[in-house]
N, CA, C and O atoms as a Maestro MAE file, in Angstrom:
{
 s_m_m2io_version
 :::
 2.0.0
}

f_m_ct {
 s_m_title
 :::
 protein
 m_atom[280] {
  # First column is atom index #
  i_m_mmod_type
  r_m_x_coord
  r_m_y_coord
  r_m_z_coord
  i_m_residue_number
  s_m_chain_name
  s_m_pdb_residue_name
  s_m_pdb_atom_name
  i_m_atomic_number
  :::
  1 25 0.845 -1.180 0.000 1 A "UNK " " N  " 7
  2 3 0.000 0.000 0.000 1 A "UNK " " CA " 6
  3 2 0.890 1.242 0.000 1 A "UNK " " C  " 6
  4 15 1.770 1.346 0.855 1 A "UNK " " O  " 8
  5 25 0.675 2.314 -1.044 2 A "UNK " " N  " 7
  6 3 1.309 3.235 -0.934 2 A "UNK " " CA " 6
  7 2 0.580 4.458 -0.539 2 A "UNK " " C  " 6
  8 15 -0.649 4.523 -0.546 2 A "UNK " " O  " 8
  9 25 1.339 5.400 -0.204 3 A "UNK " " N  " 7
  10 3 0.913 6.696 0.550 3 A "UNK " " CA " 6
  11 2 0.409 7.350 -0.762 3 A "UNK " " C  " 6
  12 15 1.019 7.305 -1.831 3 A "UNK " " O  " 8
  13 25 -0.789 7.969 -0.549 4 A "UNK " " N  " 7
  14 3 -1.683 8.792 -1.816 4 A "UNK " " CA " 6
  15 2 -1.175 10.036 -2.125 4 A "UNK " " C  " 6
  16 15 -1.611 10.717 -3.053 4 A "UNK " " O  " 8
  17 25 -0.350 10.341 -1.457 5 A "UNK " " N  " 7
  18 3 0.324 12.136 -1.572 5 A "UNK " " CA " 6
  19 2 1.723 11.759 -1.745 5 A "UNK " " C  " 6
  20 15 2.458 11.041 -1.067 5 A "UNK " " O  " 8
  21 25 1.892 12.352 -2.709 6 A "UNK " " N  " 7
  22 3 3.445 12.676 -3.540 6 A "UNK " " CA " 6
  23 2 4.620 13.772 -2.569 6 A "UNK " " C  " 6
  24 15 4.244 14.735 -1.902 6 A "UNK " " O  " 8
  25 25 5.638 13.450 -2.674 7 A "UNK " " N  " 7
  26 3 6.654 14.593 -1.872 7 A "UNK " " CA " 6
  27 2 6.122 16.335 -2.603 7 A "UNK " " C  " 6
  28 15 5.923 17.380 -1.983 7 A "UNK " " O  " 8
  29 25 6.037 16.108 -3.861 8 A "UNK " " N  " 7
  30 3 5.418 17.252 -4.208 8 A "UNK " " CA " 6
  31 2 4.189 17.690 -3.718 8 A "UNK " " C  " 6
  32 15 4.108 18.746 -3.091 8 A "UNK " " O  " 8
  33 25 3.232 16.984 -3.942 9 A "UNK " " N  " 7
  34 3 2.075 17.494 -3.423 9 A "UNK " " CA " 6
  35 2 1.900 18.116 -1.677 9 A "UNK " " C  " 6
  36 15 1.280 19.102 -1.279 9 A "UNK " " O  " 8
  37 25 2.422 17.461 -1.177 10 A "UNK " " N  " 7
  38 3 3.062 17.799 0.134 10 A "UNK " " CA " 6
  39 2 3.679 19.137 0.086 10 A "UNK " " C  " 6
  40 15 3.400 20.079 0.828 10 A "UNK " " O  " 8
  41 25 4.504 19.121 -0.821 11 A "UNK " " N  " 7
  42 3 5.401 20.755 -0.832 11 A "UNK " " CA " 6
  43 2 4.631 21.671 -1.352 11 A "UNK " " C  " 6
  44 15 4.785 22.783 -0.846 11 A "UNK " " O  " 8
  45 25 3.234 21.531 -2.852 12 A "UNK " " N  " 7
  46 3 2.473 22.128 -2.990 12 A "UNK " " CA " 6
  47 2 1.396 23.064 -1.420 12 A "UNK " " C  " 6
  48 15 1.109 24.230 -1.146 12 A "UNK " " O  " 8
  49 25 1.105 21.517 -0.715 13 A "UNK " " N  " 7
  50 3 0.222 22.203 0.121 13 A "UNK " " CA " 6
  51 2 0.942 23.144 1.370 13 A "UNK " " C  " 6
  52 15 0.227 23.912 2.016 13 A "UNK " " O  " 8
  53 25 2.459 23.021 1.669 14 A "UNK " " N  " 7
  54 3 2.685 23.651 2.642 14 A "UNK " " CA " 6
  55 2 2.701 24.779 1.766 14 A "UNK " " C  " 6
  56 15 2.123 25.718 2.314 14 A "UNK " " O  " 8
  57 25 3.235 25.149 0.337 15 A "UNK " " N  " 7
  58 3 3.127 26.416 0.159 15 A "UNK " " CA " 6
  59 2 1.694 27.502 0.451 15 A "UNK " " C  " 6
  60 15 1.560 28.493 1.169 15 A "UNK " " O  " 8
  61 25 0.748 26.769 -0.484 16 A "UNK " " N  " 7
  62 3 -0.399 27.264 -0.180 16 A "UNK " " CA " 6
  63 2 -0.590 27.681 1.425 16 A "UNK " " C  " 6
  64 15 -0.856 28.799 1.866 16 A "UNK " " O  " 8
  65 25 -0.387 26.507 2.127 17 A "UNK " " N  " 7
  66 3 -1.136 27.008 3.814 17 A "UNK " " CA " 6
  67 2 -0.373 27.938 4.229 17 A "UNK " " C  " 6
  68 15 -0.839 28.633 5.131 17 A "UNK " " O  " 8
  69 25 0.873 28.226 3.782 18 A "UNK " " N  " 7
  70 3 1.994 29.440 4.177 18 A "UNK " " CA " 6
  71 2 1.537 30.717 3.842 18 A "UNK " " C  " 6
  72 15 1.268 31.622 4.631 18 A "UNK " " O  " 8
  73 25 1.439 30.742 2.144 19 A "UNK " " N  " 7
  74 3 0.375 31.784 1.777 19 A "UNK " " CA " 6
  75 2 -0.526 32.209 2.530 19 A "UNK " " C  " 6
  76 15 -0.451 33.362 2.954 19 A "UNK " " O  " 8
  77 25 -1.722 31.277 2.918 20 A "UNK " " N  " 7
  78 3 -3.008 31.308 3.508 20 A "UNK " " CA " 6
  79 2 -2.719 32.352 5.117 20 A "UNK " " C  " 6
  80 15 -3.150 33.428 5.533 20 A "UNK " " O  " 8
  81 25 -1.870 31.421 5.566 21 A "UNK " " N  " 7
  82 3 -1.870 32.031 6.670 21 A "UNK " " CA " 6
  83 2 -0.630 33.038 6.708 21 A "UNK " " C  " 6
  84 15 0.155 32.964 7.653 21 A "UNK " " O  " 8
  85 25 -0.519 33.604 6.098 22 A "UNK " " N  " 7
  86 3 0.528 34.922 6.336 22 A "UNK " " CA " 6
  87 2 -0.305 35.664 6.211 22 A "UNK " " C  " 6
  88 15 -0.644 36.483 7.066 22 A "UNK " " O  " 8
  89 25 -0.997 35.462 4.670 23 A "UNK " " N  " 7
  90 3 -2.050 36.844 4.556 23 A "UNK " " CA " 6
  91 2 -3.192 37.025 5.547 23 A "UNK " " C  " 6
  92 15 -3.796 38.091 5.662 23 A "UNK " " O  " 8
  93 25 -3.450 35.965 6.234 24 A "UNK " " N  " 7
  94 3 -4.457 35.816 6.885 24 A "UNK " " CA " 6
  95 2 -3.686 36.674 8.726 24 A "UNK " " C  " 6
  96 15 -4.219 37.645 9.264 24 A "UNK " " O  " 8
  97 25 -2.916 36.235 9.065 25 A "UNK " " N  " 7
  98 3 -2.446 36.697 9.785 25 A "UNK " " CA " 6
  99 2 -2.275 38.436 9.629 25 A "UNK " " C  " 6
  100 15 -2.650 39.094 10.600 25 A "UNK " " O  " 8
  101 25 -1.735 39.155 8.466 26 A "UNK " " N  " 7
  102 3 -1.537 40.282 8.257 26 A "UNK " " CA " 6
  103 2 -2.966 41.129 7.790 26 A "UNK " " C  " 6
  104 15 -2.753 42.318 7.555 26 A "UNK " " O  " 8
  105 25 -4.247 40.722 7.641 27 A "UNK " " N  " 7
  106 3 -5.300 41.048 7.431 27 A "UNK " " CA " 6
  107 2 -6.259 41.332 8.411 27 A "UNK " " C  " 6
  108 15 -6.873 42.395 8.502 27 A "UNK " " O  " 8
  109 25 -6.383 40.289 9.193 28 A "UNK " " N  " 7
  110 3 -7.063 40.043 10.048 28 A "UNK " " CA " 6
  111 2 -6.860 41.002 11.503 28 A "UNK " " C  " 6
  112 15 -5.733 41.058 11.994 28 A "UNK " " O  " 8
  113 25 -7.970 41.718 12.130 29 A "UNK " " N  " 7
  114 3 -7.694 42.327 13.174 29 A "UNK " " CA " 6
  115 2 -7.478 41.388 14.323 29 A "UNK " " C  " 6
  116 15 -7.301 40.171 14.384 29 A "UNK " " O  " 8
  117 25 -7.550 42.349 15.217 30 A "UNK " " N  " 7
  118 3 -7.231 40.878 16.657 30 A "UNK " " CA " 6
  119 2 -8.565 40.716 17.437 30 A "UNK " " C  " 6
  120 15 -8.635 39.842 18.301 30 A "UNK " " O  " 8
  121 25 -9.664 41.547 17.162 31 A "UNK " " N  " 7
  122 3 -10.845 40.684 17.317 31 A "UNK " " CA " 6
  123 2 -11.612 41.111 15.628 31 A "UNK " " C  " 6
  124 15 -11.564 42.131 14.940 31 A "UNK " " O  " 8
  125 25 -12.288 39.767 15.449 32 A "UNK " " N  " 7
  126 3 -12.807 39.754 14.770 32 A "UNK " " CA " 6
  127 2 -14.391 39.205 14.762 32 A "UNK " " C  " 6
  128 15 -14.777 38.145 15.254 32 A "UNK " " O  " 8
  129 25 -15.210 40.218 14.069 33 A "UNK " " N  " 7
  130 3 -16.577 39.788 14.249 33 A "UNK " " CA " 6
  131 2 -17.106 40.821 15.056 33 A "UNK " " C  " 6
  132 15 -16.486 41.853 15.313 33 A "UNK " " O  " 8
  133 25 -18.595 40.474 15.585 34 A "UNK " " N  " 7
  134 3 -18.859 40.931 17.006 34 A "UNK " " CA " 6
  135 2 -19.052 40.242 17.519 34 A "UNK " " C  " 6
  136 15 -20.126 40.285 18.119 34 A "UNK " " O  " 8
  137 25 -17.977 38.797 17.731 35 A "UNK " " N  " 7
  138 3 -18.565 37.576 18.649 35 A "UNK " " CA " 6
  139 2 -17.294 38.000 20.151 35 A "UNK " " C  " 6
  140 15 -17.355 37.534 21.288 35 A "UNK " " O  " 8
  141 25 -16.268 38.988 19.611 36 A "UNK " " N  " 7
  142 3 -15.256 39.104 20.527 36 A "UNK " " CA " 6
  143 2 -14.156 37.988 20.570 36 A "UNK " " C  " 6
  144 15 -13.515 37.733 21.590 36 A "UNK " " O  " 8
  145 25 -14.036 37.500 19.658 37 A "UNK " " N  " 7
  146 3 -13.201 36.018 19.430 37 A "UNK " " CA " 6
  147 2 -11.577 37.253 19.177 37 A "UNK " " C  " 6
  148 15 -11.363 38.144 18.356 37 A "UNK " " O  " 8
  149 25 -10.909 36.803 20.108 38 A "UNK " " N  " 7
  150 3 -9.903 36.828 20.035 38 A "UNK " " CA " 6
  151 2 -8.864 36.281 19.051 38 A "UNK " " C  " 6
  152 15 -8.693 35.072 19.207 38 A "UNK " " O  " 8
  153 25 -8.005 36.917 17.929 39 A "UNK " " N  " 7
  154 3 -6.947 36.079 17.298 39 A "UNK " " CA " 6
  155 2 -5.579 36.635 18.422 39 A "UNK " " C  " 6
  156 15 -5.590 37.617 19.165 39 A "UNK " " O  " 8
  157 25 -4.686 35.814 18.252 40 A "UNK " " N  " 7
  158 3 -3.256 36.101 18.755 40 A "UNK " " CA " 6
  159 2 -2.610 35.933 17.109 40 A "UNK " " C  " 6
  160 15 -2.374 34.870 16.534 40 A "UNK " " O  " 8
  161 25 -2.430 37.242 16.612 41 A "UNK " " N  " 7
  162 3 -1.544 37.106 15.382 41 A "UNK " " CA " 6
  163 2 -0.245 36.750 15.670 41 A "UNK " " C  " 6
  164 15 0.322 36.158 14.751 41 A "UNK " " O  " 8
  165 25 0.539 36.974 16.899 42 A "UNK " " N  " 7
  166 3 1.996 36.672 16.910 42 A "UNK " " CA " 6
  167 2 1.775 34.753 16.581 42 A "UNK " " C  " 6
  168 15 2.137 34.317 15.489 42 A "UNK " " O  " 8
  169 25 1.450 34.238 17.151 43 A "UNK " " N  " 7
  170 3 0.941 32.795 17.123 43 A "UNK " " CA " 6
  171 2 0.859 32.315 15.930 43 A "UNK " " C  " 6
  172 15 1.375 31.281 15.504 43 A "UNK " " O  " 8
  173 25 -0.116 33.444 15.113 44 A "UNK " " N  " 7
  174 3 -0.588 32.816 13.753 44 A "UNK " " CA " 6
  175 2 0.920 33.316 12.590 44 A "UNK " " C  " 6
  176 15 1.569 32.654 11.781 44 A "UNK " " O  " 8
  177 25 0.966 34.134 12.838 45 A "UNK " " N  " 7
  178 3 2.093 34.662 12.285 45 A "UNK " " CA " 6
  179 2 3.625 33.661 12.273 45 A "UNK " " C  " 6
  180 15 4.551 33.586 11.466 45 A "UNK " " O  " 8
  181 25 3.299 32.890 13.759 46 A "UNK " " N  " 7
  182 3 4.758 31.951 13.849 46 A "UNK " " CA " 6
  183 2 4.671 30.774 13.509 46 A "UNK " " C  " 6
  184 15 5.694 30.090 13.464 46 A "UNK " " O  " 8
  185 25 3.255 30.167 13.138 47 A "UNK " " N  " 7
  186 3 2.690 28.764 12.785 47 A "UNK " " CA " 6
  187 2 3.186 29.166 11.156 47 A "UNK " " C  " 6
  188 15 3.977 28.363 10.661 47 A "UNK " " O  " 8
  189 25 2.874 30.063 10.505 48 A "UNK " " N  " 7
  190 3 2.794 30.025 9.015 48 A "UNK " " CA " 6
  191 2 4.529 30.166 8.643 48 A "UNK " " C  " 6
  192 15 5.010 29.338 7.870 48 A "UNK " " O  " 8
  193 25 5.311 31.125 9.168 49 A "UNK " " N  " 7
  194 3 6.654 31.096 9.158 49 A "UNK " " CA " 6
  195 2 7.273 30.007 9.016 49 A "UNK " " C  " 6
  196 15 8.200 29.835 8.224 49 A "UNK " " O  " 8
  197 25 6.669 28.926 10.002 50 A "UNK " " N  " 7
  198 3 7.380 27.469 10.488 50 A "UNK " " CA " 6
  199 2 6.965 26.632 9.364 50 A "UNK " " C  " 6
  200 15 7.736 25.724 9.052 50 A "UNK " " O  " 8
  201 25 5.620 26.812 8.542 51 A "UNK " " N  " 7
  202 3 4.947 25.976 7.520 51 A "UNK " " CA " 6
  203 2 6.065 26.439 6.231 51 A "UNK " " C  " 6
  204 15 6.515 25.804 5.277 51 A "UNK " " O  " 8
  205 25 6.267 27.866 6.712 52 A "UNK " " N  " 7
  206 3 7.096 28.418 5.748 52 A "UNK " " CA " 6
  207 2 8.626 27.688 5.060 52 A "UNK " " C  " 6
  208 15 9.023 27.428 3.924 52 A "UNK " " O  " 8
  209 25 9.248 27.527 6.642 53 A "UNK " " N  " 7
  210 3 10.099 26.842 6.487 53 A "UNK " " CA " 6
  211 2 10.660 25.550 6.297 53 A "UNK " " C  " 6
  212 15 11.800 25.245 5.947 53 A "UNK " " O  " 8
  213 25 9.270 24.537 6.704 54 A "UNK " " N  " 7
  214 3 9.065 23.372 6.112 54 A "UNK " " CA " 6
  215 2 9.166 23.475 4.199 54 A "UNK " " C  " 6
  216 15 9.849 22.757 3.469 54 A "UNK " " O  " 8
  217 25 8.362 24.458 3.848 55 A "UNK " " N  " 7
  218 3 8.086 24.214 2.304 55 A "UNK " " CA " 6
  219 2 9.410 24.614 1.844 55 A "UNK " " C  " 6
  220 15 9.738 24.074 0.787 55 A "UNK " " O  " 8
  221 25 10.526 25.673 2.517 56 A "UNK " " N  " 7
  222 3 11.563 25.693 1.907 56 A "UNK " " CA " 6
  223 2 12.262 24.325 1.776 56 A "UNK " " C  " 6
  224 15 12.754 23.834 0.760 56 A "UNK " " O  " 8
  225 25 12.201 23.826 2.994 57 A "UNK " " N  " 7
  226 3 12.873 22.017 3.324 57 A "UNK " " CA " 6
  227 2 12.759 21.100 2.539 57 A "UNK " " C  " 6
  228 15 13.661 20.340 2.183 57 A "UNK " " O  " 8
  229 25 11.130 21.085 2.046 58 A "UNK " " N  " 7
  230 3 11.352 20.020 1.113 58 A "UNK " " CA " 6
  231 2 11.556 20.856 -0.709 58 A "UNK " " C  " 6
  232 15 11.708 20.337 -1.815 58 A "UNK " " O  " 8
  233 25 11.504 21.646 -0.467 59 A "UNK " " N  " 7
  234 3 12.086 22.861 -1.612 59 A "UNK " " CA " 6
  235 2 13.565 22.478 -2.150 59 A "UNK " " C  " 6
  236 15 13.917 22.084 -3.262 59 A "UNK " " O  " 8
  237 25 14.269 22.718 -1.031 60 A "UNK " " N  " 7
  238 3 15.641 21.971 -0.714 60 A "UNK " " CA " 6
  239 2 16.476 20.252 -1.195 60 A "UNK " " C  " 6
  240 15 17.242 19.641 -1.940 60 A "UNK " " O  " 8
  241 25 15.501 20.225 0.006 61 A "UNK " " N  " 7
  242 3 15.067 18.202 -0.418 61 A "UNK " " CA " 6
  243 2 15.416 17.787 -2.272 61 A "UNK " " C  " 6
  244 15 16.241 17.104 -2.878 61 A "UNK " " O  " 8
  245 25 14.168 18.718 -2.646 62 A "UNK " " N  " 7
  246 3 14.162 18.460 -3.909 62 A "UNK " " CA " 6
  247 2 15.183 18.817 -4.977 62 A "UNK " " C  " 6
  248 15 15.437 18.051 -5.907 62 A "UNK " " O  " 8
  249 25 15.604 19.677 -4.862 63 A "UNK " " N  " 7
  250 3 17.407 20.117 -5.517 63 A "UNK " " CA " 6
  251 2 18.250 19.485 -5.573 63 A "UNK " " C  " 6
  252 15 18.807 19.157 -6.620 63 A "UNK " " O  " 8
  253 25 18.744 18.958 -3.817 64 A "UNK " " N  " 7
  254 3 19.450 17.967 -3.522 64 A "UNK " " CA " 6
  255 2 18.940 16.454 -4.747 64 A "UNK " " C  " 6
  256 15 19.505 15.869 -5.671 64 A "UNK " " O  " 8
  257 25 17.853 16.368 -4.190 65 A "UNK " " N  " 7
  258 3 18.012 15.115 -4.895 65 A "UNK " " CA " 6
  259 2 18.181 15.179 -6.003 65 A "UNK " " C  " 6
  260 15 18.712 14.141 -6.398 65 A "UNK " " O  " 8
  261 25 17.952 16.103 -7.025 66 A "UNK " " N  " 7
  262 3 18.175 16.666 -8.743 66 A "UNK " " CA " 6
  263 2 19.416 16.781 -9.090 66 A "UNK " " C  " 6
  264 15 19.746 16.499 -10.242 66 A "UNK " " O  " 8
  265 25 20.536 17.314 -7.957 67 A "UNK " " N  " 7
  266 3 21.608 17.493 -8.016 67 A "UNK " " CA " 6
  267 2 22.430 16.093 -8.050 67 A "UNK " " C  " 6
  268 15 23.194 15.669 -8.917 67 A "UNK " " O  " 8
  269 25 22.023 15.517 -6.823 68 A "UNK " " N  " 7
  270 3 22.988 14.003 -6.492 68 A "UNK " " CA " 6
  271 2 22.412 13.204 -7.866 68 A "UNK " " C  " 6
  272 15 23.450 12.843 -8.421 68 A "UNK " " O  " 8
  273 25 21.188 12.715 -8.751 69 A "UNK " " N  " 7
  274 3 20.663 11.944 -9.497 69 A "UNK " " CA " 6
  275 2 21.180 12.415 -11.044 69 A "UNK " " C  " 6
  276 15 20.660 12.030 -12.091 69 A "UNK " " O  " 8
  277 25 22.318 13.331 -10.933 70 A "UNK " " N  " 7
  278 3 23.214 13.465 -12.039 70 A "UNK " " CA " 6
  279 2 24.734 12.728 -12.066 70 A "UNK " " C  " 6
  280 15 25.473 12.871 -13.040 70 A "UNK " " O  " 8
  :::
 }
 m_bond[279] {
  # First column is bond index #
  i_m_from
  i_m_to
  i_m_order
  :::
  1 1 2 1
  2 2 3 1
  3 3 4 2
  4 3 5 1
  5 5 6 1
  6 6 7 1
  7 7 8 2
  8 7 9 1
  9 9 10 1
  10 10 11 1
  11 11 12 2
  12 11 13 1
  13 13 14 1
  14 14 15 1
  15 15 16 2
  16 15 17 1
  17 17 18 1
  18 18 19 1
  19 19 20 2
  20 19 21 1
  21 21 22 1
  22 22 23 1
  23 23 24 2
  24 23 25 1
  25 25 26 1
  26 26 27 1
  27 27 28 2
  28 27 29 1
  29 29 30 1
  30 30 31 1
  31 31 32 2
  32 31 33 1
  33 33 34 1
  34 34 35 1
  35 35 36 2
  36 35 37 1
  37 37 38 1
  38 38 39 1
  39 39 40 2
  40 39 41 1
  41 41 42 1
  42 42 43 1
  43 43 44 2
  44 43 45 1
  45 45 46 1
  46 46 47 1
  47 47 48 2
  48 47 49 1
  49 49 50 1
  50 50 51 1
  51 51 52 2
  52 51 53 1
  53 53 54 1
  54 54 55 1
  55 55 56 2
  56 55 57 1
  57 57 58 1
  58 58 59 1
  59 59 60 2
  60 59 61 1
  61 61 62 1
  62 62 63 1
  63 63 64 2
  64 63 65 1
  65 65 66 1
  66 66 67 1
  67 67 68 2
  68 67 69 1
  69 69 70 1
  70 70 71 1
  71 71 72 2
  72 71 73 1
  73 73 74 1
  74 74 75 1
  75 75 76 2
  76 75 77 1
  77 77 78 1
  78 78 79 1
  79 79 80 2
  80 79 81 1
  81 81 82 1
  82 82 83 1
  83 83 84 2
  84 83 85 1
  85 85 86 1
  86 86 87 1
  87 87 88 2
  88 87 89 1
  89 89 90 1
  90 90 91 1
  91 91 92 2
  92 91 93 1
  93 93 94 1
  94 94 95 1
  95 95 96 2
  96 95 97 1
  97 97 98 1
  98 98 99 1
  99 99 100 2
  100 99 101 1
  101 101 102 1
  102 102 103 1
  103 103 104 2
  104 103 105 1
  105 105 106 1
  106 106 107 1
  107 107 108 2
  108 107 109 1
  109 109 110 1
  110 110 111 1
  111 111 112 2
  112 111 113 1
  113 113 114 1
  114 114 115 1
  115 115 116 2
  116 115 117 1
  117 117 118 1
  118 118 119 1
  119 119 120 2
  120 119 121 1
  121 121 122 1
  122 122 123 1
  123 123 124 2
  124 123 125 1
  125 125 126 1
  126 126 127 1
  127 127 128 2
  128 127 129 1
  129 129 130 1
  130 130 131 1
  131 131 132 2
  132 131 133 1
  133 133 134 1
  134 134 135 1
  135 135 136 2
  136 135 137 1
  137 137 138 1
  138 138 139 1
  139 139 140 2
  140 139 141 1
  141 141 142 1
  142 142 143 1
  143 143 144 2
  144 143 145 1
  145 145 146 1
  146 146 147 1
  147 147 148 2
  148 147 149 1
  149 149 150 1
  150 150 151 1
  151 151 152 2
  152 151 153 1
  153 153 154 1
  154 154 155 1
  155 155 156 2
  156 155 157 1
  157 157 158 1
  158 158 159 1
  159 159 160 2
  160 159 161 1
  161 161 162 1
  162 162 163 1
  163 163 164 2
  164 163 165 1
  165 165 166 1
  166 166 167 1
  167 167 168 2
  168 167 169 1
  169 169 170 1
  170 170 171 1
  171 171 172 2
  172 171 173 1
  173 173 174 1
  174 174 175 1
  175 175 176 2
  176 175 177 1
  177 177 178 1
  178 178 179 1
  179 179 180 2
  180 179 181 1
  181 181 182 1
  182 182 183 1
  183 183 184 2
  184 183 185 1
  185 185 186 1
  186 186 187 1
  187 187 188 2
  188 187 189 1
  189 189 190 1
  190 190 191 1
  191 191 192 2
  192 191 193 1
  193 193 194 1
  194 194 195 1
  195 195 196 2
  196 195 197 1
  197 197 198 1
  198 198 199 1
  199 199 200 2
  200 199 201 1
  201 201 202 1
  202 202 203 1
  203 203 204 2
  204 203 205 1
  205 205 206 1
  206 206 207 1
  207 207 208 2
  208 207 209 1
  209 209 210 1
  210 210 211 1
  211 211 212 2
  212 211 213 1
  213 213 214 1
  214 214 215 1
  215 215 216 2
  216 215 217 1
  217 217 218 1
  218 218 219 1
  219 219 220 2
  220 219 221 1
  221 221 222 1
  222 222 223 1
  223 223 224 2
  224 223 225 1
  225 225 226 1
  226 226 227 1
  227 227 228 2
  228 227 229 1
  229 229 230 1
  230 230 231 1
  231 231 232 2
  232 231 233 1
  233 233 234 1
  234 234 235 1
  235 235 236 2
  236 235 237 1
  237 237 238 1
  238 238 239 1
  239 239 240 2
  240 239 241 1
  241 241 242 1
  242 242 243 1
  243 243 244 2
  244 243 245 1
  245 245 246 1
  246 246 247 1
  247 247 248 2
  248 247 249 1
  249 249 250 1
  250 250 251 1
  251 251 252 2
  252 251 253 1
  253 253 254 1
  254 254 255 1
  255 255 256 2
  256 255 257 1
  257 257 258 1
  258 258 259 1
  259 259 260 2
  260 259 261 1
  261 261 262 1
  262 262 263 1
  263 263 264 2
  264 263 265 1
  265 265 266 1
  266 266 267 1
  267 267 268 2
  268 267 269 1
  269 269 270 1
  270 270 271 1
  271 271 272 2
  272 271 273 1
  273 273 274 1
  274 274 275 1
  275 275 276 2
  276 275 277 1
  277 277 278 1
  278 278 279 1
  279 279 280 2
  :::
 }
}
């Protein structure tokens, strides 16, 4: 049985959720609504950075291996 998601597709989606949540982080006030729901942007801001730096990783990953498979 193999895994249904590709190393790429994987690197596709961290880009996107990096996207997602940067802009989302830099948009968004710190309450939002009138429900009083609190965001903590520093939080959201450091989750997407870290997604960030995953997608560089396997960004990386992938070079390496392009490079060594010559």
């Amino acid at each position: 049985m193999t895994f249904p998601l590709g190393f790429l597709d994987i690197s596709l989606w961290l880009a996107i959720a990096a996207m997602i949540l940067l802009v989302t982080s830099q948009m968004l006030s710190p309450h939002y609504g009138k429900i009083n729901i609190q965001i903590d942007r520093k939080k959201l801001k450091n989750v997407a950075f870290a997604i960030s730096i995953l997608f560089l990783a396997t960004v990386a990953m992938r070079i390496i291996s392009i490079i060594l498979a010559q």
